[in-house]
C-alpha positions in Angstrom: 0.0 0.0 0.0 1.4 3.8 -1.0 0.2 6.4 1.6 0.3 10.0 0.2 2.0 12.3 2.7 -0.6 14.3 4.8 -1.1 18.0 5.4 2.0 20.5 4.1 4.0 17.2 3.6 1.7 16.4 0.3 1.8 19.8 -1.0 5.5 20.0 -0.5 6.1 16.3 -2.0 4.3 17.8 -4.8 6.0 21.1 -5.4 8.7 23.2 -3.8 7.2 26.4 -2.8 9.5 29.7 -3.1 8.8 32.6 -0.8 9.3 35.9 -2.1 12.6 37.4 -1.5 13.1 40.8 0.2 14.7 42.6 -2.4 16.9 41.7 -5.6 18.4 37.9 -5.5 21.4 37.3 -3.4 24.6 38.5 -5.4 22.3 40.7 -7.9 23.9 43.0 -9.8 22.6 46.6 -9.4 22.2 49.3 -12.9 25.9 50.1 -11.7 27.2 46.4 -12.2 28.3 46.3 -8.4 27.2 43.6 -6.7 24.6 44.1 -3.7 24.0 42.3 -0.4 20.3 41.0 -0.4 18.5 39.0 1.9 16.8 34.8 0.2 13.7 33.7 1.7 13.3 29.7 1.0 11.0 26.7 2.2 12.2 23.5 3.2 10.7 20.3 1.6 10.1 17.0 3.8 13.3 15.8 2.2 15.7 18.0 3.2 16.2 20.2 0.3 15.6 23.7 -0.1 14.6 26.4 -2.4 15.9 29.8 -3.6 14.7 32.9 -5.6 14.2 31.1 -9.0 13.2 27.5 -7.7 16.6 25.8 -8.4 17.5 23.1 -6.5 21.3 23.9 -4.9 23.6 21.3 -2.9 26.4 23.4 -0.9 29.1 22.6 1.8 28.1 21.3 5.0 28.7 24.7 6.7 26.1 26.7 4.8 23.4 24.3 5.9 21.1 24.6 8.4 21.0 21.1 9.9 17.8 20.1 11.4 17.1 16.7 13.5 14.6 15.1 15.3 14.9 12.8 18.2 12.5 10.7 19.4 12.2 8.4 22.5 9.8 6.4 24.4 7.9 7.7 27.1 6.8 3.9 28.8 5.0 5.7 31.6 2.9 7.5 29.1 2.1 4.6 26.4 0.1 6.6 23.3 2.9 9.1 23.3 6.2 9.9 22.2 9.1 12.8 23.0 10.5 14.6 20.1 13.4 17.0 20.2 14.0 19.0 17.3 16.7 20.3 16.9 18.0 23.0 14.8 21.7 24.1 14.1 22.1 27.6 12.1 25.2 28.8 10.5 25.5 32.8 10.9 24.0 33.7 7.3 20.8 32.7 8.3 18.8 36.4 9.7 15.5 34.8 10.3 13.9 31.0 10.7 10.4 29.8 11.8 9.6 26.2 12.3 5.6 24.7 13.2 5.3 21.8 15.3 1.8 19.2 14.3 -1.2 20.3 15.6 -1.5 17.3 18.4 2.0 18.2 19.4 2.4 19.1 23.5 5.4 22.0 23.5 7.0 21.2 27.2 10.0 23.7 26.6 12.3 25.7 23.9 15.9 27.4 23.7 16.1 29.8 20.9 12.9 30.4 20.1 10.1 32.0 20.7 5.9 31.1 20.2 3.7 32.9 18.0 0.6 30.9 17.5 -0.3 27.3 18.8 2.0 25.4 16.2 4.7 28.0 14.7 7.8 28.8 16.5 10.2 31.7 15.4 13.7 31.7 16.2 15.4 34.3 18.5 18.4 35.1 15.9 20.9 34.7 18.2 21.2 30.7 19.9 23.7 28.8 16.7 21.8 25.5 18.6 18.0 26.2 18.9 15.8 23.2 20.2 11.9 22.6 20.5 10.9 20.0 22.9 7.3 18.5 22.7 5.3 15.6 22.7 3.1 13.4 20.4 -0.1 11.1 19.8 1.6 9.0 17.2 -1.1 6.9 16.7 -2.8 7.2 13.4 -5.8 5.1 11.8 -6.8 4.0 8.4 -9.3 2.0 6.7 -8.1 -1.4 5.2 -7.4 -0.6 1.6 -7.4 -3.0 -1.0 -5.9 -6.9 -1.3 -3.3 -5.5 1.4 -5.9 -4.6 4.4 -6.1 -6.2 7.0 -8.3 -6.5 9.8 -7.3 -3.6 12.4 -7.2 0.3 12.2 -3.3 1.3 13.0 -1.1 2.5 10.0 1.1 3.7 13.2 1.3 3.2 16.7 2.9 3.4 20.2 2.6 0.1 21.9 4.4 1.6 25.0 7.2 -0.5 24.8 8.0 0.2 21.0 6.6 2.4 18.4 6.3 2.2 15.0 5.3 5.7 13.7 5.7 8.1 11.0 8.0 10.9 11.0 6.5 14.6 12.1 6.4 16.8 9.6 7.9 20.3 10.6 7.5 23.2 8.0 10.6 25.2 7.8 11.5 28.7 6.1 14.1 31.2 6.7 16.3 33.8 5.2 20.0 34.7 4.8 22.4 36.6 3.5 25.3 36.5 0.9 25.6 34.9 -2.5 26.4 31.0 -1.9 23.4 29.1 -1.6 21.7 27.7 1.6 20.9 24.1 2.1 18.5 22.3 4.5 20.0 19.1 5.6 17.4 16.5 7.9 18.3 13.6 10.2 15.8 11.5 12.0 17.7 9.8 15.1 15.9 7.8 18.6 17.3 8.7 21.7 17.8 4.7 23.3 17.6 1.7 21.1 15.5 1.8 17.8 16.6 2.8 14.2 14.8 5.5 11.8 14.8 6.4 7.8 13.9 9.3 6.4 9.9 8.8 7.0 9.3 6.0 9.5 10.9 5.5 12.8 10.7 2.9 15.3 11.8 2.7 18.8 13.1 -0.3 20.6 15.2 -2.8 20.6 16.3 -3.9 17.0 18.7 -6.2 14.9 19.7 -4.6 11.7 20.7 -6.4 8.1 21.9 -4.9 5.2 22.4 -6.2 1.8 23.8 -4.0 -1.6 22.3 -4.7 -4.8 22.5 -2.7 -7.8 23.6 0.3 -6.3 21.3 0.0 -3.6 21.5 -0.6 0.1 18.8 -2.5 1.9 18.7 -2.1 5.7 16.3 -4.2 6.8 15.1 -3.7 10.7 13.8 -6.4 12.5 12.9 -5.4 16.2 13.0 -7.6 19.4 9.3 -7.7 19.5 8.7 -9.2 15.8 8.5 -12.7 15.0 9.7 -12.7 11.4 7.6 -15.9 9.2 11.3 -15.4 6.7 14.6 -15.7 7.4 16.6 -12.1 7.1 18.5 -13.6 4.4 15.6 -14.4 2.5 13.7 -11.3 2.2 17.1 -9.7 1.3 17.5 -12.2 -1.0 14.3 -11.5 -2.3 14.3 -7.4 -2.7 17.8 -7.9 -4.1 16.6 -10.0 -6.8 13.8 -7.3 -7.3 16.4 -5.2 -7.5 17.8 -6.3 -10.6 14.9 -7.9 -12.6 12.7 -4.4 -12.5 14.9 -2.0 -15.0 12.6 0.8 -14.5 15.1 3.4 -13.6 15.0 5.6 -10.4 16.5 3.4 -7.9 17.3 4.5 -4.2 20.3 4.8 -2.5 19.1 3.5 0.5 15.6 1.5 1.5 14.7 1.0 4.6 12.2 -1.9 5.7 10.7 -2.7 9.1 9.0 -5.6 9.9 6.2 -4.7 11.8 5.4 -6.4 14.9 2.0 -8.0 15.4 1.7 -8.9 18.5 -0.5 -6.5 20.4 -1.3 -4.4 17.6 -4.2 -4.0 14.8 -2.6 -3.2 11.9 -5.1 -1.6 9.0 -2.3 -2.8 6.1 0.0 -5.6 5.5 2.5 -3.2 4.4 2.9 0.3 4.4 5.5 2.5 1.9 6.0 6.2 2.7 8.6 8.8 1.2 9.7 7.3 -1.7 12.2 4.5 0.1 11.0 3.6 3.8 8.1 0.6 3.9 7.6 -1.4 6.9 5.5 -4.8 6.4 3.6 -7.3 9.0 6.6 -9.5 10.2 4.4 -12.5 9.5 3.7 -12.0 5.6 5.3 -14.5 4.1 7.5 -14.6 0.3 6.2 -17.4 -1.5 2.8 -16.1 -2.3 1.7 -14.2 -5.0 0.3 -11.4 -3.1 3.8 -11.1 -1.9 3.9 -7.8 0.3 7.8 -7.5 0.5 7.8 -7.3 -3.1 4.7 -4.9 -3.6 5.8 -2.6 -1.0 9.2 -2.5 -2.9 7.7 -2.3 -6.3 5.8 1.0 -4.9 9.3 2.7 -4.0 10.1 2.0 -8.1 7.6 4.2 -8.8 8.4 7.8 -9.2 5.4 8.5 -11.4 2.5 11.1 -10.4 -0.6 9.4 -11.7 -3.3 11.7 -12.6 -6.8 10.7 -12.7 -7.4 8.6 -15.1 -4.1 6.9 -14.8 -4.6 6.6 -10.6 -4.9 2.5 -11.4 -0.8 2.2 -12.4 0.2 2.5 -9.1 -1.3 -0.1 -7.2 -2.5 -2.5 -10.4 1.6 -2.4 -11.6 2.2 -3.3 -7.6 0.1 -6.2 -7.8 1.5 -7.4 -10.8 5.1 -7.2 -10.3 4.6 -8.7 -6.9 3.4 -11.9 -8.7 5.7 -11.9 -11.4 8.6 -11.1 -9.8 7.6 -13.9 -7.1 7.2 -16.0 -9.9 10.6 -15.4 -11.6 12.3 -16.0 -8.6 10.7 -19.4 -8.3 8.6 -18.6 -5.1 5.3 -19.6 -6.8 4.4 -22.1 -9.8 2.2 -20.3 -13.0 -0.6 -21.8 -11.2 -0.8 -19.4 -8.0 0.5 -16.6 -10.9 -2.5 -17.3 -12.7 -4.8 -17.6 -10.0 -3.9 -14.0 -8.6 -4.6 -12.5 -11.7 -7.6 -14.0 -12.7 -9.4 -12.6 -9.9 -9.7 -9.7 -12.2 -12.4 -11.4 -14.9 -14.9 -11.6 -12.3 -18.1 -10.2 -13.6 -18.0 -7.2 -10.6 -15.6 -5.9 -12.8 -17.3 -6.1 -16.3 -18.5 -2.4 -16.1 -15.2 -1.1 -14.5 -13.4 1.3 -17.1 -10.0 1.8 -15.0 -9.3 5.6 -16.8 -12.6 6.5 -14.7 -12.2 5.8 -11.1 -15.7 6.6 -10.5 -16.8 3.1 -11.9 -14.6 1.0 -9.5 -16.0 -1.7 -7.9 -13.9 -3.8 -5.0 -11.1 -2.5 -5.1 -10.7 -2.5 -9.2 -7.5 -0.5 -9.6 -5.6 -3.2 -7.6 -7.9 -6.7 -8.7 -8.6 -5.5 -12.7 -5.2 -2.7 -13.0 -2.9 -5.9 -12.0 -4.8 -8.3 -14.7 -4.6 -4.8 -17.2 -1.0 -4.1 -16.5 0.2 -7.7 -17.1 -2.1 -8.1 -20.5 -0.3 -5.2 -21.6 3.2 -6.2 -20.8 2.0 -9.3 -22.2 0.8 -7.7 -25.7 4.3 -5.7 -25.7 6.3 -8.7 -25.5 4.4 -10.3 -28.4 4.8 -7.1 -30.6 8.5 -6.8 -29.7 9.6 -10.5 -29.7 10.1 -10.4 -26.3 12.8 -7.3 -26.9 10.8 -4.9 -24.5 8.4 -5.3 -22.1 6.0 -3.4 -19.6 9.0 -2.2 -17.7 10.1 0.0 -20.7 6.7 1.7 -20.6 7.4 2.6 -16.6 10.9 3.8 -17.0 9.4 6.5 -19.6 6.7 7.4 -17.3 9.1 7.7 -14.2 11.1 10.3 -16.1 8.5 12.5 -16.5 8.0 15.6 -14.3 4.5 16.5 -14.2 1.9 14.1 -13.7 1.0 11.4 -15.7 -2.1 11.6 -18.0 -3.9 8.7 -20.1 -2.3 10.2 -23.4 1.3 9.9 -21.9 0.8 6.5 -20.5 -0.6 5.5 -24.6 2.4 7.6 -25.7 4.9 5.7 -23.5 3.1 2.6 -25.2 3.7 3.1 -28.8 7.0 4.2 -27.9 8.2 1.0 -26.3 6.1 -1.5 -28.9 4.3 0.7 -31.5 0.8 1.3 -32.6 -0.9 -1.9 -32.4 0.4 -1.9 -28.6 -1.0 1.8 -27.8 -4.4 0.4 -29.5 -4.4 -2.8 -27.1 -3.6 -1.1 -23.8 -6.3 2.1 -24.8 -8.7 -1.0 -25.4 -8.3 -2.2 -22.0 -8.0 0.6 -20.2 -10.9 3.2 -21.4 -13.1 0.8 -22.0 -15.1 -2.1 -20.0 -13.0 -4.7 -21.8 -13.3 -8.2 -20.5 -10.0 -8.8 -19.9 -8.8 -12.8 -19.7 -5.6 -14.2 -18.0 -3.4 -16.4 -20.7 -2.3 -19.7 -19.8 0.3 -21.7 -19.4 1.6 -22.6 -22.8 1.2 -18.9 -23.7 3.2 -17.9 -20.8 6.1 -19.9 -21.9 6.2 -18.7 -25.7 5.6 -15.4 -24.7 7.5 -15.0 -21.1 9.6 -18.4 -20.7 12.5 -16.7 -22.8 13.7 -13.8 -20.2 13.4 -10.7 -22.6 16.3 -8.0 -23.1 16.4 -6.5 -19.8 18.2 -3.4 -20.9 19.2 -1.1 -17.8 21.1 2.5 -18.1 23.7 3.9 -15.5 26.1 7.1 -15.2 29.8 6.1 -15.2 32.1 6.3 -11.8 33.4 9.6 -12.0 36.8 7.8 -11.1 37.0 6.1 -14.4 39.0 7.0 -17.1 37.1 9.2 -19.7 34.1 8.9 -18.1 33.0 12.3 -18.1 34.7 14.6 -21.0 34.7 18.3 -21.3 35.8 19.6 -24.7 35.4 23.0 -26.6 37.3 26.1 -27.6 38.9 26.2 -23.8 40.2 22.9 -23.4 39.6 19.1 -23.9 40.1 17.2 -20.9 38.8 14.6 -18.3 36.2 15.6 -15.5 37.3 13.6 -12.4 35.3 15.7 -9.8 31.0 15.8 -10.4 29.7 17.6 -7.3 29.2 19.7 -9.9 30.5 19.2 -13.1 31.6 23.1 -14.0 31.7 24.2 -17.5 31.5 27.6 -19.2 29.1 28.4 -21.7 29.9 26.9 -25.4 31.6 23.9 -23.7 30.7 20.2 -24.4 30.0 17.5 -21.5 30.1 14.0 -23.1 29.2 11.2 -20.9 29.9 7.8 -20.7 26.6 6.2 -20.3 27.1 2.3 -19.0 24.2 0.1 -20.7 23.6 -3.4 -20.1 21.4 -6.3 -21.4 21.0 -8.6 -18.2 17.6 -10.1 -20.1 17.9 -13.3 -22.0 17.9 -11.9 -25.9 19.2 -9.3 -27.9 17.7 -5.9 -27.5 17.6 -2.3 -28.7 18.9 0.1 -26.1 17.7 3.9 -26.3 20.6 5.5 -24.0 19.5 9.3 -23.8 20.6 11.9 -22.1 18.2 14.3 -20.0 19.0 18.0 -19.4 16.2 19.3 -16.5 14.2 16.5 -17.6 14.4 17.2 -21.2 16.2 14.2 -23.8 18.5 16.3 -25.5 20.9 13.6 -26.8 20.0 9.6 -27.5 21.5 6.8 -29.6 20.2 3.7 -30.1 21.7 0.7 -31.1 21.0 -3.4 -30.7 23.4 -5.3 -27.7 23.6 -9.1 -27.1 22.0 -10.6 -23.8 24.6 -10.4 -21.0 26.5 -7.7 -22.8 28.2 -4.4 -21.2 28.5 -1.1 -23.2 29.5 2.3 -22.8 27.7 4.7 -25.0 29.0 8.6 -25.3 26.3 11.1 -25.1 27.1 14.3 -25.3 25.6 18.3 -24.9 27.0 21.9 -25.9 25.9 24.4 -23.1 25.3 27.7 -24.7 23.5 29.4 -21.8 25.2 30.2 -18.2 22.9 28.1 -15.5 23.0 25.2 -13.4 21.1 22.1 -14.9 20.4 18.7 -13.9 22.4 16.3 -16.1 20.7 12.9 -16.1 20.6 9.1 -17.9 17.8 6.6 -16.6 17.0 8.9 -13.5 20.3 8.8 -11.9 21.7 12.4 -11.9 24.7 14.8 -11.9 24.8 18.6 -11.6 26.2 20.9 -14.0 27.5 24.7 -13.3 27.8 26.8 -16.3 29.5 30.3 -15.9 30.6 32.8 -18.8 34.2 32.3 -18.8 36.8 33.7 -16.0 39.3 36.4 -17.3 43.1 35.7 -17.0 45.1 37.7 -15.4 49.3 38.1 -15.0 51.4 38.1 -12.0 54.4 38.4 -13.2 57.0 39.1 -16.1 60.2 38.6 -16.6 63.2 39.5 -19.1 65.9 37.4 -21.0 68.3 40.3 -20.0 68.1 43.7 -18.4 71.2 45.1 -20.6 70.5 44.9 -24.6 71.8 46.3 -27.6 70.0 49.0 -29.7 67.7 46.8 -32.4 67.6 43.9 -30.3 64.4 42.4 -29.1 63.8 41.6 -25.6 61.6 38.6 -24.9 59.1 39.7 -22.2 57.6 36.4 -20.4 54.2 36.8 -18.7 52.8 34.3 -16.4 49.3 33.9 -16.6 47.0 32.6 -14.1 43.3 31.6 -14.1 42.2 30.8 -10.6 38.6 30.1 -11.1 36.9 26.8 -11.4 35.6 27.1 -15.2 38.3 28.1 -18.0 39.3 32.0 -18.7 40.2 33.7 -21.6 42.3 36.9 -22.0 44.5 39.0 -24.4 47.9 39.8 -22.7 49.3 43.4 -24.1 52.8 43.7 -23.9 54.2 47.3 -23.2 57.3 49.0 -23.8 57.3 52.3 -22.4 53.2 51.6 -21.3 52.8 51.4 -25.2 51.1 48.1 -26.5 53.5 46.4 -28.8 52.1 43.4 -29.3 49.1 40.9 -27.7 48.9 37.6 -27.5 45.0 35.5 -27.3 45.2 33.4 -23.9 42.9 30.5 -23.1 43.4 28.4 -19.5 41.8 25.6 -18.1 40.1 25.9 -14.4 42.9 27.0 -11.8 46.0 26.4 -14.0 48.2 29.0 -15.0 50.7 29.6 -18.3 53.7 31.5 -19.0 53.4 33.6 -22.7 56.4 35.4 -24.6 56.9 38.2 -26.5 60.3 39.4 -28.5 59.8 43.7 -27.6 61.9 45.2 -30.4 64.3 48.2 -28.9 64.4 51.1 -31.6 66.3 53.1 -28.8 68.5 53.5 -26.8 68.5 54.4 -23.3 66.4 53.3 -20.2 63.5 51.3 -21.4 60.3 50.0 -18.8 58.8 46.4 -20.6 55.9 44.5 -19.1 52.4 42.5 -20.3 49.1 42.4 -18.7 49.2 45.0 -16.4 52.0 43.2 -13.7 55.0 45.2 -12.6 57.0 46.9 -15.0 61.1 45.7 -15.7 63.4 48.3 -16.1 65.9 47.6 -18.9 69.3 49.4 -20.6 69.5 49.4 -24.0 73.3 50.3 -25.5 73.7 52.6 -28.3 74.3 50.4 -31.4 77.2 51.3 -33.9 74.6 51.5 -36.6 72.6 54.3 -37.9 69.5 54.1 -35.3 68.2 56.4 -33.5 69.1 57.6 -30.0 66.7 57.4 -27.1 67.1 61.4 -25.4 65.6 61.6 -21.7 62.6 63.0 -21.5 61.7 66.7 -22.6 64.6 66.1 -25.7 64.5 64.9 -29.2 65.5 61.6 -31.2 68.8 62.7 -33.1 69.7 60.2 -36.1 72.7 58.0 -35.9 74.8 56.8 -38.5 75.1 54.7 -40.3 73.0 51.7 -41.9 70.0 50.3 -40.4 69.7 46.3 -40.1 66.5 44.6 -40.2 65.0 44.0 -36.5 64.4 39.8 -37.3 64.3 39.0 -33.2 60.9 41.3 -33.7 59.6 38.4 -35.4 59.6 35.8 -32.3 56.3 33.8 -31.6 54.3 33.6 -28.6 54.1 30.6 -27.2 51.0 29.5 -24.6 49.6 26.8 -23.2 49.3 24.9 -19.9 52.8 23.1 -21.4 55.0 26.0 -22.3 57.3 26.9 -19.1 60.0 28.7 -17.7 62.3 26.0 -20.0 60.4 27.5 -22.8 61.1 30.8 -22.3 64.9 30.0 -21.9 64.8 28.9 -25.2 63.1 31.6 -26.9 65.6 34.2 -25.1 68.5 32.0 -26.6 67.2 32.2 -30.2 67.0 35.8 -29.8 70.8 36.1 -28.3 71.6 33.6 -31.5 70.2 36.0 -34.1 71.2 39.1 -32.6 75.2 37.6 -32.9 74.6 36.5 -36.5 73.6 40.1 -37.6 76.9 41.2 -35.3 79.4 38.7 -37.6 
């Protein structure tokens, strides 16, 4: 069963609300082009993130966050309550920050803030470590919902020695100062034994598994007080598997699993899944059954999908069906129980049900009916496809979509994983009253008894060699560090994609490339069953931003500046004493110590006259050295430099030529006589580049000296 979040929890699961700021965006430019302090307003979401002027999503260092937890603990003199500490720690940024409390909640004392109504606290500005103590009902009630009720009320309760609740949910906003963002980091923690994710909690004594799959981690909680019907290992072995055969993108890093114990309490569900990756089931639901809760429970946190109306029945008829199939792939239960489960769904209370209008359901028909729908569709892809797609393909479109989805997106995804005939089929059984039949046995093994491709898309290791690539007119090198990936504008991120056939036949992949939830880049192509590829996809930014960079739902962040300007430190001379018509090579060394590339022109002076310039690109904090031959027309005392750095003071010797004589200043140039020779050391090249060094500007000073001599012989 998937419980929506109550209250301000569903409308901030649903949207992440902006408050207005007090004047111009932090770091806005003024008409002037200075920059101006201003003050960011933002709302914190249930999942720790935050919000600033412009609703982007920002991840900063840990010390400009403001780091919230909440502590709970038994109260066993008190059963039907629980203590909550909530704690709040606020970097010196912050000017203002207001927290509520639920409405049940009992406030028995504060430090750093103060109370303005019966739920909402304000802080006093001034305490860095501001707590709110208080005190909860956390008993809630529901009505059994479909083939997962059961027969009591409790969807969470306080049995006085243990609790298994949900989470409170505490509103935050505040405002702060300067230019770098502002985070909201959460933490759940128990104050004595127990173990919490980011939604459910439970206090008491516990024994914790964990298992990795897939680049997930299961932590599966199994408290004193339960009596589990499976072994640990076995409903590890079980989600793990899950893990692996459901290729629908959008996988959690971590999922956290309780096993619910029913002794003493009335539960109203055999399972319950809340915030995306936290479920707790009945501790004595068993695995090999095809109403398998572990696996339903599971399939619900696969499902980052917002079903509108008409499509409300994919998320618990999908549920229902992968809990069977997947039970039935992992050899749990024979095709009989399979078939069995599903053919609850021909009954004839369900031959006026039309699933895209809830209003005709009868006994719970988006579980009974969607689950028979959902696996005649995957079912009708398979046969269009030869087994080279299935259902799943349909799901991983629709989880990558960031508004909700309607009927005509869910046809859409359709014809796009198995064409027209499929988008026909599943509009057939799902707008209409169709009297949908389960297949049998021998069509279950032509159609399903070959595994299909099971085609699955990753982002690369940031580690690996080539596996992010930044090329374009500032450099072309390897990316080795992604929180962000930093670019400036007209540069190219290329990305390894990984993409893997873990099914049982050849398959076409569609590797594509998201930008903010946009495909902006895919290529397709055919790979064998078992087979491992990588697949370069690749993106010019042309506009300064930051964007979400993502393949199959798994993500990376992307900073994109203008580029930095260079600028020099430091010159230097091949020699302070020339001759008149020499050249003197001027080195600059330029520095870029920003984290995108900078471009600059270097002007080299003599006498703060340009003489020559030289174009400059760098990559992110690097630095150059760049040379210039400065002819000398006179003689005298001459000032060189490039870029702006301190000027060197250099002699130039009268020649025995006829050039002109440099006269202090106030006098005039008198000729000299004699010939004059051609100034060839004018003609040295620059020479730039992360490469070109100290070494290199040795050199160029020694061609110089070599041409001067060979006009002296």
């Amino acid at each position: 069963m998937r419980v929506a979040q109550r209250g301000w929890a569903a409308v901030a699961c649903a949207i992440l609300l902006v408050l207005t700021s007090v004047g111009p965006a932090a770091g806005a430019a003024d008409a002037t082009g200075r920059t101006t302090p201003a003050e960011t307003a933002a709302l914190a979401s249930p999942q720790g993130q935050s919000t600033v002027a412009g609703g982007q999503i920002f991840q900063v260092a840990d010390d400009d966050s403001i780091n919230q937890t909440q502590t709970y603990s038994l109260t066993p003199e008190e059963p039907g309550e629980v203590d909550v500490t909530l704690t709040y720690e606020i970097p010196d940024r912050v000017v203002s920050l207001e927290t509520a409390v639920p409405r049940n909640a009992t406030v028995r004392d504060t430090d750093g803030f103060s109370r303005i109504n019966e739920t909402t606290f304000v802080w006093d500005e001034e305490t860095e470590t501001a707590t709110i103590d208080y005190r909860i009902d956390p008993n809630e009630t529901a009505q059994r919902a479909g083939i997962e009720g059961s027969e009591g009320r409790y969807v969470a309760a306080d049995a006085g020695e243990w609790a298994l609740i949900s989470r409170s949910q505490t509103p935050t906003r505040w405002r702060y100062t300067g230019r770098d963002r502002m985070t909201f980091q959460q933490q759940v923690t128990t104050d004595g034994p127990g173990a919490a994710g980011d939604q459910i909690v439970y206090l008491g004594e516990v024994a914790t598994f964990r298992r990795e799959a897939d680049g997930q981690t299961f932590r599966l909680v199994v408290p004193e007080r339960a009596d589990l019907a499976e072994s640990p290992e076995e409903v590890l072995d079980s989600l793990a598997a899950a893990s692996d055969s459901l290729r629908v993108g959008d996988r959690d890093e971590e999922v956290f699993v309780v096993a619910a114990p029913t002794d003493g309490v009335d539960w109203a569900v055999r399972g319950l899944e809340q915030g995306g990756s936290d479920m707790w089931i009945q501790d004595d639901e068993p695995l090999d059954t095809p109403e398998n809760v572990w696996l339903h429970e599971y399939t619900h946190t696969r499902q980052s999908f917002e079903p509108a109306k008409r499509t409300r029945w994919l998320t618990e008829g999908t549920a229902v069906y992968y809990a069977a199939f997947l039970s039935l792939e992992q050899d749990r239960i024979d095709f009989d129980a399979f078939r069995d489960a599903l053919e609850d769904g021909e009954r004839s209370v369900y031959d006026s049900v039309v699933l895209a209008q809830p209003a005709t359901w009868e006994e719970n028909a988006n579980y009974v009916k969607g689950s028979l729908a959902a696996g005649r569709i995957d079912e009708e892809i398979r046969v269009q496809t030869a087994s080279e797609a299935t259902l799943q393909g349909t799901i991983r479109e629709l989880n990558g979509m960031d508004q909700p989805v309607t009927q005509e997106d869910l046809l859409t995804a359709v014809e796009r994983t198995a064409g027209n005939d499929s988008r026909a089929t599943a509009a057939t059984y799902t707008e209409t009253p169709a009297d949908l039949q389960m297949w049998n046995e021998s069509v279950h093994a032509r159609v399903f008894g070959q595994l299909p491709a099971r085609i699955s898309y990753s982002l690369p290791d940031a580690i690996e060699s080539r596996a992010y690539r930044v090329s374009g007119p500032y450099r072309s090198a390897n990316v080795t560090e992604t929180s962000p990936i930093r670019l400036a504008t007209g540069e190219t991120l290329t990305v390894e994609a990984l993409v893997s056939n873990a099914g049982g036949t050849e398959g076409t992949y569609n590797a594509t490339l998201d930008i903010n939830g946009t495909a902006v880049t895919t290529e397709r192509g055919r790979i064998e069953p078992g087979e491992e590829r990588v697949v370069p996809l690749s993106h010019t930014f042309a506009t300064p931003g930051r964007y979400t960079a993502s393949v199959d739902g798994a993500n990376v962040t992307v900073v994109v500046e203008r580029p930095a300007r260079t600028r020099v430190t430091d010159v230097q001379v091949s020699s302070e004493t020339l001759t008149q018509g020499d050249s003197v090579v001027v080195t600059a060394t330029v520095v870029n110590d920003a984290e995108v590339p900078a471009t600059g022109t270097v002007v080299f002076t003599r006498d703060y006259q340009a003489v020559a310039m030289r174009e400059v690109s760098l990559p992110p904090e690097n630095a150059t050295q760049v040379a210039s031959g400065v002819p000398l027309p006179e003689a005298g005392s001459v000032v060189v430099s490039a870029g702006g750095a301190d000027p060197v003071r250099i002699t130039v010797t009268p020649s025995n030529g006829s050039m002109t004589t440099r006269t202090p200043t106030g006098g005039t140039a008198t000729p000299a006589t004699g010939t004059a020779t051609p100034n060839r050391s004018a003609e040295t090249t620059a020479a730039d580049g992360p490469g070109f060094t100290v070494v290199g500007a040795l050199l160029a000073a020694l061609l110089v000296a070599f041409a001067a001599a060979r006009r002296r012989s």
